[in-house]
C-alpha positions in Angstrom: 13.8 1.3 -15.6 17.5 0.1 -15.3 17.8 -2.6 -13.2 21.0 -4.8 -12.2 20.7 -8.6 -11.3 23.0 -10.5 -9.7 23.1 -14.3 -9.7 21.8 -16.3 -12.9 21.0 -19.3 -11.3 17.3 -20.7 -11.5 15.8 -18.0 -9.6 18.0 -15.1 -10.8 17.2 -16.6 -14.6 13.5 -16.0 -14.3 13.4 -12.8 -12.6 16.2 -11.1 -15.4 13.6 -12.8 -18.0 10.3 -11.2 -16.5 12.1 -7.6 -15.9 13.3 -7.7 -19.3 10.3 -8.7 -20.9 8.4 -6.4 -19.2 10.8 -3.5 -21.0 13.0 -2.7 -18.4 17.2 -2.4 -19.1 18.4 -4.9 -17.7 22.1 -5.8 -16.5 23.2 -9.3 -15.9 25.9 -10.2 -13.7 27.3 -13.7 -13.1 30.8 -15.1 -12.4 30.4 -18.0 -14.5 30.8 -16.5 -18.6 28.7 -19.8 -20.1 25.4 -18.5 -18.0 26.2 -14.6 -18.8 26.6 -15.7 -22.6 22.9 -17.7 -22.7 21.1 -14.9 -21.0 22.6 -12.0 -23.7 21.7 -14.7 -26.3 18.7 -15.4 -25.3 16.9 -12.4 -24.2 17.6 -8.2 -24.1 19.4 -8.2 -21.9 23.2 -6.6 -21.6 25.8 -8.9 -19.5 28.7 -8.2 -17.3 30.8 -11.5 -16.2 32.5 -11.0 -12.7 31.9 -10.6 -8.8 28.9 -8.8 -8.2 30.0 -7.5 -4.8 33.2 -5.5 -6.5 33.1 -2.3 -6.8 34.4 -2.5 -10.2 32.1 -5.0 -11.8 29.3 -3.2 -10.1 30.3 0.4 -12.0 31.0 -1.7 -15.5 27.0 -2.7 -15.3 26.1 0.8 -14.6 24.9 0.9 -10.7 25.4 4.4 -10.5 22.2 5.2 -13.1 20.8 2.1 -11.6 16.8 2.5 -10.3 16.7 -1.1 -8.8 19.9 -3.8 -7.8 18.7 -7.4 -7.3 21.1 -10.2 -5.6 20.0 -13.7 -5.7 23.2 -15.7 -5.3 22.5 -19.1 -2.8 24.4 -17.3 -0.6 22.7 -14.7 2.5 26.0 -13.5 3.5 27.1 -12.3 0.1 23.5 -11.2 -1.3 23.5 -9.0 1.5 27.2 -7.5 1.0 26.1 -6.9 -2.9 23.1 -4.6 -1.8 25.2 -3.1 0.6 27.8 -1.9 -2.2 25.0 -1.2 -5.0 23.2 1.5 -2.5 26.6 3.1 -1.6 27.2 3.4 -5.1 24.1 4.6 -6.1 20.9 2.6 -6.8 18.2 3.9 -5.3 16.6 0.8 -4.6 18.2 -3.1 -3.0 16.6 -6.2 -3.3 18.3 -9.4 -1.6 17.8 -13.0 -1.6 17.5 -14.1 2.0 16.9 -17.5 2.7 18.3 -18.2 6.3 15.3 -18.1 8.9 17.5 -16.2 11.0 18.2 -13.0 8.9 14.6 -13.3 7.8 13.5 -12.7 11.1 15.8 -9.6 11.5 14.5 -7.7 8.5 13.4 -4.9 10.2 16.9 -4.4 10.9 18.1 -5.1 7.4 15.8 -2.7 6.5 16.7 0.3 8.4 20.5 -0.1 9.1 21.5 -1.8 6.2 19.3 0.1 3.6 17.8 -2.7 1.7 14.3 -2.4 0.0 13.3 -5.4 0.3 14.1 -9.2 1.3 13.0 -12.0 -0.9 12.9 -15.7 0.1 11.9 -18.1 -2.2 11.3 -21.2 -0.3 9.0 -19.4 2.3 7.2 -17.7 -0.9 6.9 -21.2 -2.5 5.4 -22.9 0.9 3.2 -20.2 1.5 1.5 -21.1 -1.8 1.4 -24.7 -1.2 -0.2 -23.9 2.2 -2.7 -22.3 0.8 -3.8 -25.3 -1.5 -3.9 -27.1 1.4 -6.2 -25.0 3.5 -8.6 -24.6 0.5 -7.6 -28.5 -1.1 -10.7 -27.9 -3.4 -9.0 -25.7 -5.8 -5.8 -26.4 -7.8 -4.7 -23.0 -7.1 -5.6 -20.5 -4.5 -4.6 -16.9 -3.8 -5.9 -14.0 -1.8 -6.6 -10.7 -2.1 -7.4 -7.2 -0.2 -5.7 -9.4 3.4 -7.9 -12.4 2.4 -11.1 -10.6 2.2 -11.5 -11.6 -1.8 -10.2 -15.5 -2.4 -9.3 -16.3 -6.0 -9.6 -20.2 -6.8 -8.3 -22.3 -9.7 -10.2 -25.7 -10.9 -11.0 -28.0 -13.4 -14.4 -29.0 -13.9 -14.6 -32.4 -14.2 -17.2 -35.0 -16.4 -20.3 -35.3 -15.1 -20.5 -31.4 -13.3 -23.3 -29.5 -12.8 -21.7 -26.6 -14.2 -21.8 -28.4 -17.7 -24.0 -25.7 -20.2 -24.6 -23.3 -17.3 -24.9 -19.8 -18.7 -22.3 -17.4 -15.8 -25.3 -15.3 -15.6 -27.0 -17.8 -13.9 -24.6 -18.8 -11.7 -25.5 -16.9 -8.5 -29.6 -18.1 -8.9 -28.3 -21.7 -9.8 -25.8 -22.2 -7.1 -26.5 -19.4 -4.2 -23.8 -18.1 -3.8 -21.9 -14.8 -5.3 -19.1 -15.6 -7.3 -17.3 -14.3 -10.6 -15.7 -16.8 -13.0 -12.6 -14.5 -13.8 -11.2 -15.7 -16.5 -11.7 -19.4 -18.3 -8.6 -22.2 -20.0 -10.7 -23.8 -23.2 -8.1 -26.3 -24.7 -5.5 -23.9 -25.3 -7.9 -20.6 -25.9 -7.8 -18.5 -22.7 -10.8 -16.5 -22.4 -11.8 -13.6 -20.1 -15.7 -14.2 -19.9 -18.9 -12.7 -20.7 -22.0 -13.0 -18.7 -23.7 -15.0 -21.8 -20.3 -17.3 -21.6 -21.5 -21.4 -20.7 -19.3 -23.3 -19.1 -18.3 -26.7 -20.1 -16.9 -30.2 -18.3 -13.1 -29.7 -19.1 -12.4 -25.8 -19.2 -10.3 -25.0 -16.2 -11.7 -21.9 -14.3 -10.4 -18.6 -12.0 -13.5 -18.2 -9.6 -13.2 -15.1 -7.2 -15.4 -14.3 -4.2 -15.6 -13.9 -0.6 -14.8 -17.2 1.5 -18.1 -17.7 2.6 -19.4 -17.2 -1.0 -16.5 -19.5 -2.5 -17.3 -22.3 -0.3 -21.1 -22.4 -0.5 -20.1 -22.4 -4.6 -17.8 -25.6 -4.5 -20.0 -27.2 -2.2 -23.3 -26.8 -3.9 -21.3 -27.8 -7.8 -19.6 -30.9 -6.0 -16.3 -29.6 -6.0 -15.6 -29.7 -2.4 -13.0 -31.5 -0.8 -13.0 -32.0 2.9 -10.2 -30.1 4.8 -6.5 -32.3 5.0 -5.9 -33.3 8.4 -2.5 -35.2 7.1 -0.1 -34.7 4.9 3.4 -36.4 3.5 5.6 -34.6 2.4 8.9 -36.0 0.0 11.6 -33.9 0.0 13.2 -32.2 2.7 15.0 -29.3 1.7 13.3 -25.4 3.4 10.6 -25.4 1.8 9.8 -28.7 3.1 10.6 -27.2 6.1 8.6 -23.6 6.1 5.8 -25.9 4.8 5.9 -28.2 8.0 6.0 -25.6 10.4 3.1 -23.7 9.1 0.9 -27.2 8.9 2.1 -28.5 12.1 0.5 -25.4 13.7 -2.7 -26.1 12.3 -2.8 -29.2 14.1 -2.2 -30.7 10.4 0.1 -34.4 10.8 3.3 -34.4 8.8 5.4 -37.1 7.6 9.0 -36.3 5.4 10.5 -38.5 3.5 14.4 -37.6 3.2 17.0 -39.4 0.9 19.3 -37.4 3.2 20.9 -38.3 6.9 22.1 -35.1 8.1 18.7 -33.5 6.7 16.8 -36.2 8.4 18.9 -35.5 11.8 18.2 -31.5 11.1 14.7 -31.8 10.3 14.2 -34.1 13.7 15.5 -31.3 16.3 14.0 -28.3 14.4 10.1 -30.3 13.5 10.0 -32.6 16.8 6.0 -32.8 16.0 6.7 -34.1 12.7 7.8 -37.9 11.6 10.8 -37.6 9.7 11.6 -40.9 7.9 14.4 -41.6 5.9 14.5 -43.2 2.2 13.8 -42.6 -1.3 10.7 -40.6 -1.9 10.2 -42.3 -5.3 10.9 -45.9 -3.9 7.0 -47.1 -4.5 7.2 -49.9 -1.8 8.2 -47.1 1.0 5.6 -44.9 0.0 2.8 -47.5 0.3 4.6 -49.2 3.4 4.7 -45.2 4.7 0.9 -45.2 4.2 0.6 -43.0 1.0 -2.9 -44.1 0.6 -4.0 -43.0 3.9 -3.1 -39.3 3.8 -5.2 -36.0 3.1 -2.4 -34.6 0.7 0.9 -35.7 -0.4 3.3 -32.8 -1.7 6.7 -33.3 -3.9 9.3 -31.4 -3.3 12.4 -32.9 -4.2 15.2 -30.9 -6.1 14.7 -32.8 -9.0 11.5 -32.3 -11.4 11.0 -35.4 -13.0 11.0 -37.1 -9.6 8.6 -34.5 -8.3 6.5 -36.0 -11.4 6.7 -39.7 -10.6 5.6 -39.5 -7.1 3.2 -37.5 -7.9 1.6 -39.7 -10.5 2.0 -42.5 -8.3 0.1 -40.6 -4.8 -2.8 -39.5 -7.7 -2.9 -43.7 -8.5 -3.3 -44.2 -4.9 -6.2 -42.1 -4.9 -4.9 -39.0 -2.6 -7.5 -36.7 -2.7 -5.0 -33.5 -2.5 -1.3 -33.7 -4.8 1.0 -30.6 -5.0 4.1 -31.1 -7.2 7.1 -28.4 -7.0 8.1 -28.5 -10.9 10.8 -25.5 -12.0 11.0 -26.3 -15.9 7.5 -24.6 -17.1 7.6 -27.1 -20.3 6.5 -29.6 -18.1 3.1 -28.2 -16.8 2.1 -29.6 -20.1 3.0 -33.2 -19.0 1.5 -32.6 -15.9 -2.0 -31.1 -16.8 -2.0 -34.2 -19.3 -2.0 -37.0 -16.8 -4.3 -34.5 -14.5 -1.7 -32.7 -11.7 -3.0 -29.4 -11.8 -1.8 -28.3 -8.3 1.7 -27.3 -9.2 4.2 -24.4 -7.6 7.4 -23.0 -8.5 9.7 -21.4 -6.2 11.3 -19.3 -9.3 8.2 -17.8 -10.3 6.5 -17.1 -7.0 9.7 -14.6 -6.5 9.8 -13.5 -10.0 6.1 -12.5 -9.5 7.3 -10.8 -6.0 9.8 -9.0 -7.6 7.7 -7.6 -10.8 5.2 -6.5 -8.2 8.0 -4.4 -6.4 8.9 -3.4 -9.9 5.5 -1.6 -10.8 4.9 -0.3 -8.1 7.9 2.2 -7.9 7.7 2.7 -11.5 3.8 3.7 -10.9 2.7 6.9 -12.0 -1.5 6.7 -12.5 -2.9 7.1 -9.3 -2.7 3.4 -7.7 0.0 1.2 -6.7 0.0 -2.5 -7.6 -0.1 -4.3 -3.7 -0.6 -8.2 -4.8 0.5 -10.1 -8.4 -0.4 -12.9 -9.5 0.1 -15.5 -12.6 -3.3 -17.3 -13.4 -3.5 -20.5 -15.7 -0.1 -21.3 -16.2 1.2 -17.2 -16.4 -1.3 -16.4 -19.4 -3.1 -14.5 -17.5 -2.4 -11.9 -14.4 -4.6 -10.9 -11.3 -3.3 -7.7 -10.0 -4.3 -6.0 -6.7 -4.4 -2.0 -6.7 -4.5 0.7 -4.1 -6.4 3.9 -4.9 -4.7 6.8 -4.7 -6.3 10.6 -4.0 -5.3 12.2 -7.6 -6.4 9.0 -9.4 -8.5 10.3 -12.2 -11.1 8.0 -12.1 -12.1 8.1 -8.4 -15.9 8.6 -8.1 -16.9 7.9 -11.5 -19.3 4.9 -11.9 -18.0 1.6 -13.6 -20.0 2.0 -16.7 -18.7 5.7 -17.4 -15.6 4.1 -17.5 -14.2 2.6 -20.6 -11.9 -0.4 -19.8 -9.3 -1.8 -22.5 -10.1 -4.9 -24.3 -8.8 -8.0 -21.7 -9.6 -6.2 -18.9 -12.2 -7.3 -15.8 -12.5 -6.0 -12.5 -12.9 -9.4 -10.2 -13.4 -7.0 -6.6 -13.3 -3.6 -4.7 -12.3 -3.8 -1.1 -13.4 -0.6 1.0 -13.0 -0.6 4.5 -12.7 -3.9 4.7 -16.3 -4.5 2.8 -16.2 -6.4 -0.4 -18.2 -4.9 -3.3 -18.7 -7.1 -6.3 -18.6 -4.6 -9.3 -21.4 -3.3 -11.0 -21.9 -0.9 -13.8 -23.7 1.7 -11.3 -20.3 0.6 -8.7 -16.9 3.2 -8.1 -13.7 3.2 -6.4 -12.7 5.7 -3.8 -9.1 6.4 -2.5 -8.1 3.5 -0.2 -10.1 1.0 -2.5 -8.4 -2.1 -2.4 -9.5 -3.1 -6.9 -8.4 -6.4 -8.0 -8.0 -6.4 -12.0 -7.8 -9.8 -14.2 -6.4 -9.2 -17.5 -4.5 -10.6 -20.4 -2.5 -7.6 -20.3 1.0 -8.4 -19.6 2.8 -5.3 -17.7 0.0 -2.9 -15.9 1.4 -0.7 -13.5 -1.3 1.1 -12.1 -5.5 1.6 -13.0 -5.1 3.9 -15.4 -3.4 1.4 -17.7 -6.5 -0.4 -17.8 -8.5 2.2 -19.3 -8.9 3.4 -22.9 -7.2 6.7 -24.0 -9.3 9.6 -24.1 
């Protein structure tokens, strides 16, 4: 597929990265020559320097032949005009950056008058994936699938766990409860398990069940964590914000901590339930004057990584039960699972995820659509969400007459709202919600998971 992307900053970076590795043409565009330059050097990628909303610049990378145009300039205003201009001059499909609550809230609008695909905004993606740690704080990492009806949770397993030699098997006679260990971190080994696989203290796990089912499981192995009731927050930029609005309405307590006075003064008439204090988030003596101690969860979310680190080190020493660290630079998740911060989030890849999933499911031609993406254990792994379709070759036939690629697992089937954990003698039907794990990098559809022949 040929795509165009405009705007190489941090978010525009990872998402021309993904497409191209993925095998799609890709077309950089970027004012600034230095960042144009680093991407063609760096990856396949062709580059264009120049204003991505002239009409010029646009022809000279090719939007005319163009499948997909994607703006992700800081700026609404312009991301908007650039999509505007692509789908006059002929890419078939627009994808903006659109950041302003405002415009967000109008994208219906967007939509149908202005002809864009889709709106991304990467704040909002990045705080609804912190608020889900928070509602589940048991697991590092928590995503849903099928509109929440199959929960997939990420977690170490610490010394001393009763999940220490258990064969999976065994899990459901052990522990109660019905739940599928997806896919397994070993050191630096990642495994997609067997039923004869034993779990040991250490290996960092993808669990998926129901949410009845996935709570009995972390309650009855000693994983559970009770629900956060209060939270403090350092940082105050949007996703701060989107964060504290969503946690406020849970009747969840917030508390920022804002270097800024203008933010401070912002955040104050828009969060009037929320304490807004001003000060350095990494000043150790504010934090433990602020109460950092006393709090359910504390969540970093400067603009700056390595200070997104220190607090974060420093809440885990004052024994918060729940920390989430906002960390760009992936060669730091290393540091981070080291000194044992595991909850982390990046706005960048949450929207690069967004975007592939957009991406393969235009480009989708084997009977299923991919409807939810997902990175497990730091991106080495993907959970994908498919719909059935009618002429999907495979509807009615059992799971076991199936042969399924090396890498490949299906975690859950959805129908009619009714989750089915897979079995041999189990099939999918058209309007099956199927949710794949696989080591696979770049499924599209189903029918890539299968064998030839």
């Amino acid at each position: 597929m040929r795509i165009v992307v405009v705007g190489i900053g941090k978010v525009g970076s990872t998402v021309a990265e993904y497409l191209a590795k993925e095998g799609h043409e890709v077309t950089v565009v970027d004012h600034n020559p230095e960042v144009v330059e680093r991407m063609t050097s760096r990856y396949d990628v062709l580059g264009v320097c120049g204003n991505g909303a002239s009409l010029e610049v646009q022809k000279q990378a090719g939007i005319s032949r163009a499948e997909l145009f994607v703006s992700l300039t800081s700026s609404d205003e312009f991301n908007i005009l650039c999509c505007i201009m692509a789908r006059k001059n002929g890419a078939r499909h627009v994808i903006a950056r659109v950041r302003n609550p405002d415009y967000f809230q109008q994208m219906l609008f967007l939509r149908e008058e202005l002809g864009l695909s889709m709106a991304v905004n990467p704040e909002m993606e990045a705080a609804d994936a912190i608020g889900r740690m928070l509602r589940f704080p048991s697991a590092t990492k928590l995503e849903l699938f099928a509109k929440g009806r199959l929960e997939m949770a990420e977690v170490t397993l610490p010394a001393g766990t009763p999940l220490d030699g258990v064969v999976l098997q065994e899990l459901q006679a052990k522990f109660g409860a019905q739940v599928l260990v997806c896919a397994v971190r070993r050191g630096q080994e990642v495994i997609i398990p067997t039923g004869n696989f034993v779990l040991r203290a250490g290996d960092h796990i993808s669990v998926s069940a129901g949410h009845a089912d996935l709570n009995t499981f972390f309650k009855r192995t000693g994983l559970y964590r009770d629900s956060v009731r209060s939270v403090l927050i350092v940082g105050g930029g949007r996703i701060a914000f989107y964060l504290a609005v969503q946690l406020l309405r849970l009747g969840i307590r917030v508390k920022i901590v804002e270097q800024d006075e203008a933010t401070c003064e912002t955040l104050s008439d828009l969060l009037p339930k929320a304490e807004i204090l001003r000060g350095d988030g990494t000043d150790q003596e504010l934090l433990i004057e602020e109460g950092i101690g006393s709090v359910d969860a504390c969540v970093a979310l400067t603009g700056v990584d390595e200070e997104n680190i220190i607090v974060s080190m420093f809440a885990a020493t004052q024994q918060v039960k729940k920390v989430i660290t906002k960390v760009n630079r992936a060669n730091l998740l290393t540091i981070l699972h080291s000194v044992g911060i595991e909850s982390v989030v990046s706005s960048r890849t949450v929207t690069g995820d967004r975007i592939v999933r957009y991406v393969r499911a235009i480009s989708n031609s084997h009977g299923s659509s991919v409807q939810t993406l997902y990175r497990l254990l730091d991106g080495r792994m993907e959970a994908l969400e498919f719909e059935v379709s009618e002429n999907a070759p495979f509807v009615r036939k059992t799971l076991q007459e199936l042969t399924f690629r090396k890498g490949v697992l299906i975690a859950g089937i959805v129908r009619d709202g009714r989750l089915i954990h897979p079995q041999g003698s189990d099939y999918m039907l058209p309007g099956d919600l199927v949710t794949v794990v696989t080591t696979i990098p770049g499924l599209q559809g189903l029918g890539d998971t299968l064998t030839e022949g």
